[in-house]
C-alpha positions as CSV (number, residue, x, y, z in Angstrom):
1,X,0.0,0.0,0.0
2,X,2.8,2.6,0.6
3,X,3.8,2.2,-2.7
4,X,0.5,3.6,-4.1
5,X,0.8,7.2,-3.8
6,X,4.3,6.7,-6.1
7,X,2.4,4.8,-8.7
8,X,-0.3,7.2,-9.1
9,X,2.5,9.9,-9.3
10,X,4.5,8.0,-12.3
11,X,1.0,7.2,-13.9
12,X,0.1,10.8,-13.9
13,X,3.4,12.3,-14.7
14,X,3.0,9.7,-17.7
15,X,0.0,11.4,-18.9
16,X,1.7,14.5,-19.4
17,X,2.6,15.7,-22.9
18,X,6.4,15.8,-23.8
19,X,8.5,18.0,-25.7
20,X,8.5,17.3,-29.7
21,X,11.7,15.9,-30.8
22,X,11.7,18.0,-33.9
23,X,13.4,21.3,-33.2
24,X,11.2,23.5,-36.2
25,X,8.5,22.3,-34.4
26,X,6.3,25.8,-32.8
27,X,6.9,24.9,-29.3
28,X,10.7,24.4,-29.8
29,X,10.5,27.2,-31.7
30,X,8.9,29.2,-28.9
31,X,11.3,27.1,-26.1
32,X,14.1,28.5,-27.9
33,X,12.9,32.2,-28.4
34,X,11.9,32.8,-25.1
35,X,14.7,31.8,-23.3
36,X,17.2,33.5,-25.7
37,X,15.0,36.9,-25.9
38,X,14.7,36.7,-22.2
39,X,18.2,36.6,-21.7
40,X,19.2,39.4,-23.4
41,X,16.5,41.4,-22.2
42,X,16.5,40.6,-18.4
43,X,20.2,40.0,-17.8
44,X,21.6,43.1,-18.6
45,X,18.7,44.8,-15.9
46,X,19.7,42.2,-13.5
47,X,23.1,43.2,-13.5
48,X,23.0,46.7,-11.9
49,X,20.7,45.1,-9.3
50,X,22.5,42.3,-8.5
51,X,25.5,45.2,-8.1
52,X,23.7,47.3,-5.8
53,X,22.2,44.4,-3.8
54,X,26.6,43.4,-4.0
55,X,27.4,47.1,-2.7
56,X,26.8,48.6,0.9
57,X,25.3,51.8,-0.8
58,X,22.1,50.5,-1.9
59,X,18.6,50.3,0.6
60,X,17.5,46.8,0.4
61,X,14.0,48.3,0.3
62,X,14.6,50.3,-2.6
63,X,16.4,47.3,-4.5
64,X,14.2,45.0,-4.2
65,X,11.5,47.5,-4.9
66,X,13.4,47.5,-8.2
67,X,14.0,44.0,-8.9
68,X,10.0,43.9,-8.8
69,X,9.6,46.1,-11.5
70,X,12.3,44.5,-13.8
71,X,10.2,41.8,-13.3
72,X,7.2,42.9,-13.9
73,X,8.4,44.3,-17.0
74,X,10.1,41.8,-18.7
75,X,8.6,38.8,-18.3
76,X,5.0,40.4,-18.5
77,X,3.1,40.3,-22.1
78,X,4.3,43.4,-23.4
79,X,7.8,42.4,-22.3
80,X,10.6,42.0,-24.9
81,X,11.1,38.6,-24.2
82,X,7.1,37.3,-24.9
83,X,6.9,40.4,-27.9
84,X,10.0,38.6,-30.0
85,X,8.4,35.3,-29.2
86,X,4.7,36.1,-30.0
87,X,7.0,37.2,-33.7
88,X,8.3,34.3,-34.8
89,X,6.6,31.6,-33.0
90,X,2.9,33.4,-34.5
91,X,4.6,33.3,-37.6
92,X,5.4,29.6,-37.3
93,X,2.2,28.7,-36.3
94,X,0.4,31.0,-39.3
95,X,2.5,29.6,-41.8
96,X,1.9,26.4,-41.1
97,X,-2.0,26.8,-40.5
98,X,-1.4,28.4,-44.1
99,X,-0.5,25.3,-45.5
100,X,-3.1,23.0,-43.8
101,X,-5.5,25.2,-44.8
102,X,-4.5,25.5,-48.6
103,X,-4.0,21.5,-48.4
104,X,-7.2,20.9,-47.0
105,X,-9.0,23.3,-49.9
106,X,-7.0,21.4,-52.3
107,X,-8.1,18.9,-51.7
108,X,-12.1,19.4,-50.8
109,X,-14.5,18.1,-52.9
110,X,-17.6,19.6,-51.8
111,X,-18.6,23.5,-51.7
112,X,-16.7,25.9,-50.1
113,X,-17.9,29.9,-49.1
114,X,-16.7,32.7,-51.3
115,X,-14.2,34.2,-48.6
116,X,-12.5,30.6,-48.8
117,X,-12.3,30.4,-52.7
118,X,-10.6,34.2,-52.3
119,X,-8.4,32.9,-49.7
120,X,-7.5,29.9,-52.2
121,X,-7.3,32.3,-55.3
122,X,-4.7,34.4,-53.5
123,X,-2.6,31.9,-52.0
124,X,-2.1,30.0,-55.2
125,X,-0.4,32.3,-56.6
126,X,2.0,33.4,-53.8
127,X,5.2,31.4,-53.3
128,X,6.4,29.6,-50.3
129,X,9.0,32.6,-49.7
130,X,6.2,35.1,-49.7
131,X,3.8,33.6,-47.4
132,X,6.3,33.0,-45.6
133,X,7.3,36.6,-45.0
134,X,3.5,37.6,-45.1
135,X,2.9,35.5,-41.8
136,X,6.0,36.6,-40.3
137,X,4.8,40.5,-40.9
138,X,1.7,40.1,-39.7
139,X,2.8,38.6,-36.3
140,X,5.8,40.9,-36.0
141,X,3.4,43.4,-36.2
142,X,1.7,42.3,-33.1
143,X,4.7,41.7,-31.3
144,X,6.0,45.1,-32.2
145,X,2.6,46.7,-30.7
146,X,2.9,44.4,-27.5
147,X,6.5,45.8,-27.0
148,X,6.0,49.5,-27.8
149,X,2.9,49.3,-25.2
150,X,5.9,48.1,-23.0
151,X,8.4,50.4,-23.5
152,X,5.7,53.6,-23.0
153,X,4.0,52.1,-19.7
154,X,8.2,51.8,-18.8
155,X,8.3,55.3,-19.5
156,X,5.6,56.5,-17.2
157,X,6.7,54.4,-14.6
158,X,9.9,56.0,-14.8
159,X,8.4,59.7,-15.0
160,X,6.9,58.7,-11.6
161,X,9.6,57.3,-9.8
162,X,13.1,56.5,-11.0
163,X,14.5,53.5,-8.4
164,X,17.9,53.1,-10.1
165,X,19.9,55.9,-11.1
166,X,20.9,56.0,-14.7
167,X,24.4,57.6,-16.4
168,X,24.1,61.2,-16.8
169,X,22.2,62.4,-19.9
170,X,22.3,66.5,-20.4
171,X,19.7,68.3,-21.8
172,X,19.3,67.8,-25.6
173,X,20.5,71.1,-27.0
174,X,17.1,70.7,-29.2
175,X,14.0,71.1,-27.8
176,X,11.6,68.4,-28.1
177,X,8.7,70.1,-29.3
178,X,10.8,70.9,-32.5
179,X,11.6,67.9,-33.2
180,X,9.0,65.6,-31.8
181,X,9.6,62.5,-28.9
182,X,12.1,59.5,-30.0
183,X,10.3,56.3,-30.4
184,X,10.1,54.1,-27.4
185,X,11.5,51.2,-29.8
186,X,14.0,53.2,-31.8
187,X,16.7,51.2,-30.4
188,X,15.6,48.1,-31.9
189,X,14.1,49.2,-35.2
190,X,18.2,50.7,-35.2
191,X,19.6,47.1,-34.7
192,X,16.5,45.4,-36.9
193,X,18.0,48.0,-40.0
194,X,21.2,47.5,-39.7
195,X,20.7,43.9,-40.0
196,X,18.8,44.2,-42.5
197,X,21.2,46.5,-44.7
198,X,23.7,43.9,-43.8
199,X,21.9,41.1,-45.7
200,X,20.9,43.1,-48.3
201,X,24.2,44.2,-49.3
202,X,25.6,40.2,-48.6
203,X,23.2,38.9,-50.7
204,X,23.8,41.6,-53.8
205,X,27.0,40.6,-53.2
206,X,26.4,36.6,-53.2
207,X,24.0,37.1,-56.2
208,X,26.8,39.1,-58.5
209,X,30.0,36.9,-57.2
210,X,27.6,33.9,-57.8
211,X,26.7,34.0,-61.4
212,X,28.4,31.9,-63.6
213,X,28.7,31.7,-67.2
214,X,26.5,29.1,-69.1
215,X,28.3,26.0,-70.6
216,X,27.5,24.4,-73.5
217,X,25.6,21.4,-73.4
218,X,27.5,19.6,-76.5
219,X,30.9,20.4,-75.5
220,X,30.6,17.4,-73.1
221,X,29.4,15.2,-75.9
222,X,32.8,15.7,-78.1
223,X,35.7,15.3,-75.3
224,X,36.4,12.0,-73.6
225,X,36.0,11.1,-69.8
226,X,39.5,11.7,-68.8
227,X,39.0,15.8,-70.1
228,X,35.6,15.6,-68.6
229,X,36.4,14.8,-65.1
230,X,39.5,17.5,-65.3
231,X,37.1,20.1,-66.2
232,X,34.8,18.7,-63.5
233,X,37.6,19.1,-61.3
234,X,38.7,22.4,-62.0
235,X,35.1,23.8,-62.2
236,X,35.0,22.2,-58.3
237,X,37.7,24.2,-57.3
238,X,36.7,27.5,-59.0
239,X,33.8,27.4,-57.4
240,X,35.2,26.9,-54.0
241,X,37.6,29.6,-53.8
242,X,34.8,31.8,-55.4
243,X,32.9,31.1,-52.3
244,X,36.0,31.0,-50.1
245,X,36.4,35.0,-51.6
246,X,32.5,35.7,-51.3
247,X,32.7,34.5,-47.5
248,X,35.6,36.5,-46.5
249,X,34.4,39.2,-48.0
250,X,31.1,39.0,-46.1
251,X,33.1,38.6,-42.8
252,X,35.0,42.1,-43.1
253,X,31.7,43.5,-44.4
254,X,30.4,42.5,-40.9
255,X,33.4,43.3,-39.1
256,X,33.4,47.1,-40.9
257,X,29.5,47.7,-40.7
258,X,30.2,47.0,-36.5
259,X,33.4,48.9,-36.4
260,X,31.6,52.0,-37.5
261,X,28.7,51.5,-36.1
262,X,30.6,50.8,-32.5
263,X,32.7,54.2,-33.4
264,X,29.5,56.2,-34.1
265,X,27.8,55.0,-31.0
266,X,30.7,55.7,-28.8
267,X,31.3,59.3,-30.3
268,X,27.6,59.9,-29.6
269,X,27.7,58.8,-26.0
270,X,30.8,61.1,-25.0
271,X,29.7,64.3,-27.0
272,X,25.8,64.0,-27.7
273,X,24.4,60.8,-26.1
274,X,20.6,62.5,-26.6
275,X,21.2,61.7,-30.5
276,X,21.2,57.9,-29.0
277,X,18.2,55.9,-27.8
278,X,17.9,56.0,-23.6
279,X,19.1,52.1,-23.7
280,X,21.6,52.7,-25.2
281,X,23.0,55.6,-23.2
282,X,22.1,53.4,-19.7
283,X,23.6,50.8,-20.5
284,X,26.9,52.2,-22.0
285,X,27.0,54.2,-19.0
286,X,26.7,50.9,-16.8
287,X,29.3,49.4,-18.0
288,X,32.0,52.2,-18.6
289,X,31.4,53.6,-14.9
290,X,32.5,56.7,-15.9
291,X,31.6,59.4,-13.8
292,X,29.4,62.2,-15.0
293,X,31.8,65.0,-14.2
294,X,33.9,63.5,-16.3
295,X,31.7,63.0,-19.3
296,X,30.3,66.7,-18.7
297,X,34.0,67.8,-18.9
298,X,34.6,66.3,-22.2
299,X,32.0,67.7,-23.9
300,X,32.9,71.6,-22.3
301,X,36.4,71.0,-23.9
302,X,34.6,70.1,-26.7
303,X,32.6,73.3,-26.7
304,X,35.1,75.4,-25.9
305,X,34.3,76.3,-22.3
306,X,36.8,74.3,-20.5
307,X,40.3,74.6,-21.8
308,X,43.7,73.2,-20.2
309,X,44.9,77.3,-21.3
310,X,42.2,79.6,-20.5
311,X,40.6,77.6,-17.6
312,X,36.9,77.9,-17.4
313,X,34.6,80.6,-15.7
314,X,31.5,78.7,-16.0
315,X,32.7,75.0,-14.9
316,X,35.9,76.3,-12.5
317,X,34.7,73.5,-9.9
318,X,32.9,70.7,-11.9
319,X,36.8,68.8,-11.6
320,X,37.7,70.0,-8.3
321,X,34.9,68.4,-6.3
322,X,35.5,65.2,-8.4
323,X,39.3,64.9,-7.3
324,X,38.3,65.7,-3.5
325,X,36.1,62.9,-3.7
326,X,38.6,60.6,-5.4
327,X,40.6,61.9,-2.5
328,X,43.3,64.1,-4.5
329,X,43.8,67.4,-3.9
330,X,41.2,69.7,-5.4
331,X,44.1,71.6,-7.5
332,X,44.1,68.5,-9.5
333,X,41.2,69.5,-11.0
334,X,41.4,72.8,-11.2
335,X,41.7,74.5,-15.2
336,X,43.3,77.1,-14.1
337,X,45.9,75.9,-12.1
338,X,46.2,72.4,-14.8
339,X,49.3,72.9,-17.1
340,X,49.0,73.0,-20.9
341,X,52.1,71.1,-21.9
342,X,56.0,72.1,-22.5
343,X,58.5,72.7,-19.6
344,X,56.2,74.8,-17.4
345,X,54.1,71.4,-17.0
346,X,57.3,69.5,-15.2
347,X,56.9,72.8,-12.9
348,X,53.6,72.8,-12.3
349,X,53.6,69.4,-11.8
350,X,56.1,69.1,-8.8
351,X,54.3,71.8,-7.2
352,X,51.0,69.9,-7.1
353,X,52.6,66.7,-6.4
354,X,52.1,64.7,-9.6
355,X,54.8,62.2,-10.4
356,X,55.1,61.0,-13.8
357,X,54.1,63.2,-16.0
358,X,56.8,65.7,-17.0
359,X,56.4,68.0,-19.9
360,X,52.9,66.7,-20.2
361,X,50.0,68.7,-19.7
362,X,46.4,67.4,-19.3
363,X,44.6,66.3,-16.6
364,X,46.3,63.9,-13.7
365,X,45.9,60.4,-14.8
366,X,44.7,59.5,-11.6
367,X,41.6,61.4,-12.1
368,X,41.0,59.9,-15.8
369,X,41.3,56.6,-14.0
370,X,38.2,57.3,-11.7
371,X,40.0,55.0,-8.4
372,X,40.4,52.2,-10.8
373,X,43.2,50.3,-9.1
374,X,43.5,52.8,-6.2
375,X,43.2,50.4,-3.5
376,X,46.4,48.4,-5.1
377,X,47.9,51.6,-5.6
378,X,48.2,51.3,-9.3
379,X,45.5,54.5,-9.9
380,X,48.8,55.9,-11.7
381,X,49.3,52.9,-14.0
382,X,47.7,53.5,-17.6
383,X,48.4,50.0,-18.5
384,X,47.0,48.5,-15.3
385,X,43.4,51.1,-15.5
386,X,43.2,49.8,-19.1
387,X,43.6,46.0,-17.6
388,X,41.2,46.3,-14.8
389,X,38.7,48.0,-16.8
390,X,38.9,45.1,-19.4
391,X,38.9,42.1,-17.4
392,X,35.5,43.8,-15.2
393,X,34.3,44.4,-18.8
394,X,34.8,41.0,-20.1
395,X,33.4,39.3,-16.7
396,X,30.0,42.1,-16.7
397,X,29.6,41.0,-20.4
398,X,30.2,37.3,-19.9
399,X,27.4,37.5,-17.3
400,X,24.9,38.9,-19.9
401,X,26.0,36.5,-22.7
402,X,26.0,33.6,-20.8
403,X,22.7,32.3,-20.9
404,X,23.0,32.6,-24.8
405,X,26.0,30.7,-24.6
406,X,24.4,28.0,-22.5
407,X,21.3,28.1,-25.3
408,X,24.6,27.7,-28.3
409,X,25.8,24.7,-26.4
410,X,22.9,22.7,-26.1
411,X,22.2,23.3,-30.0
412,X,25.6,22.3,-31.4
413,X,25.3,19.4,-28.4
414,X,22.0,18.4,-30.3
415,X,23.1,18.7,-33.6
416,X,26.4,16.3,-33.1
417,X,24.1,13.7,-30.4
């Protein structure tokens, strides 16, 4: 008798419908989407609370209050994760009712309603390719909806209340009203055309490499075998460096298009990060940890109103304050009293204490630094900043990529078992 209770268990848990084997199956499909989509959506807002719940700064309260709303937003209905897969896996699922239905028309002998025999007329003479894309629209268009009714319920949440600070962002130097509010999706409609750009330009590229002249049908009728298979054989290889030359050109075609997109990005979020969507900005901002002084100060030198020679009337403190905090003296940060360059910098350098640097002008490299490496007294070191700063990048982005990473695995894993 004890063991009842464990058979009825296994006899239920037997009842239960498994995964399909077949991985362009919809559920996969959805399996799949989900789980990538929700990784790159929910890790990267994990990982400044999961550093403030790390650091003593942060209220527990507020934190947590935060970690709610992440929550709340991503893996709610309008979230990014269930938006990409209400795209693809609708489209899935209204291609392949598509078919069924066409099928089942096809192949109906009796009478069928005028709204069915348009529905047949229309699809017979669409190809695969293009209902294809037609099912795919019309779900991405929902998703798209689902996701911009995200993003602006996001926004007046954070008119409300902002519970994590973001980067600094100054004042567009446009006012809104002229040119209208940004798009609450423009970062991914971004990302969605350059991608797209990218394959149309690939496949132009494919399509014109690809083409091949036309060979006469009879010529293989007048030579022998031996000739045949050598011209077999040297056609082979032709056509495999052709593609060997199409693919690497592809590749730095990729590599260039991310190059200067990267480099446009970054100039934008030093000198005029409100030409750049919010996300964009926050995130950068997370994972530089720059401080705002700093960024304000660039784009004054930029302007013209901060300057190594003339110092700056308006902004005389904005760097003082920053190198008391940093615990230098506040000269460090001072225009007026920073040198320029030549001999007078070696001068002014020994005055103010700074080792290292003579006959260079600029600002003390211990300030550039932010702290980085101050507690192993390396806040001097270039090389070591540069190191530091790399290895927390490449451990803050190997936390966001790695459930991606996990999802790559288990497909190549499937492929090869």
């Amino acid at each position: 008798m004890s063991t009842h209770p464990n058979t009825k268990a296994r006899t239920w848990l037997d009842k239960l419908p498994s995964l399909p084997e077949d991985p362009t199956h919809p559920t996969q499909i959805a399996i799949r989407t989900y789980s990538l989509a929700l990784a790159l959506s929910l890790g990267p807002s994990l990982l400044p609370i999961i550093t403030a719940l790390l650091s003593s700064k942060r209220n527990l309260h507020r934190t947590l209050k935060a970690l709610k709303k992440v929550l709340r937003r991503e893996l709610g209905f309008d979230g990014f994760a269930f938006a990409a897969t209400f795209a693809i896996w609708g489209g899935t699922i209204l291609g392949k009712w598509w078919n069924a239905e066409e099928f089942h028309l096809n192949n109906y002998s009796g009478q069928y309603s005028p709204l069915k025999h348009v529905f047949l007329t229309f699809s017979s003479r669409l190809s695969d390719y293009q209902r294809s894309y037609i099912s795919y629209v019309l779900s991405s268009a929902i998703g798209f909806r689902l996701l911009l009714a995200g993003r602006r319920r996001s926004e007046r949440l954070r008119a409300s209340s902002s519970t994590l600070p973001i980067p600094y962002t100054p004042p567009t130097s446009t006012p809104a009203a002229i040119w209208g509010k940004a798009s609450p999706t423009l970062d991914l409609t971004l990302l969605l055309l350059v991608r797209a750009l990218d394959v149309l330009v690939q496949s132009i590229i494919r399509r014109q490499c690809g083409e091949t002249a036309s060979e006469d049908p009879e010529a293989k009728r007048t030579i022998g075998e031996n000739e045949l298979l050598e011209r077999f054989e040297e056609k082979a290889a032709v056509e495999e460096e052709k593609k060997r030359r199409i693919n690497s050109l592809t590749t730095k075609i990729d590599a260039f298009a991310f190059w200067a997109s990267s480099a446009r990005i970054m100039w934008c979020w030093f000198y005029e990060p409100q030409r750049l969507p919010q996300s964009y900005v926050k995130w950068i901002g997370a994972l530089a940890g720059v401080d705002k002084r700093l960024l304000r100060t660039l784009r004054h030198v930029r302007d013209g109103t901060w300057s190594y020679v003339n110092g700056s009337k308006l902004h005389p403190t904005l760097l003082t304050t920053y190198a008391k905090d940093l615990g230098y003296p506040a000269s460090w940060g001072d225009p007026g009293t920073l040198p320029a360059s030549g001999l007078d910098a070696t001068r002014t350098w020994k005055e103010l204490g700074v080792v290292g640097r003579d006959g260079i002008g600029g600002l003390p490299c211990e300030l550039v630094h932010g702290g980085e490496g101050q507690a192993l007294g390396l806040a001097s070191s270039c090389t070591a900043n540069s190191g530091i700063r790399g290895a927390k990048a490449f451990v803050e982005a190997l936390l966001i990529y790695l459930p991606q990473l996990t999802d790559v695995f288990r497909l190549i894993f499937y492929q090869y078992s």
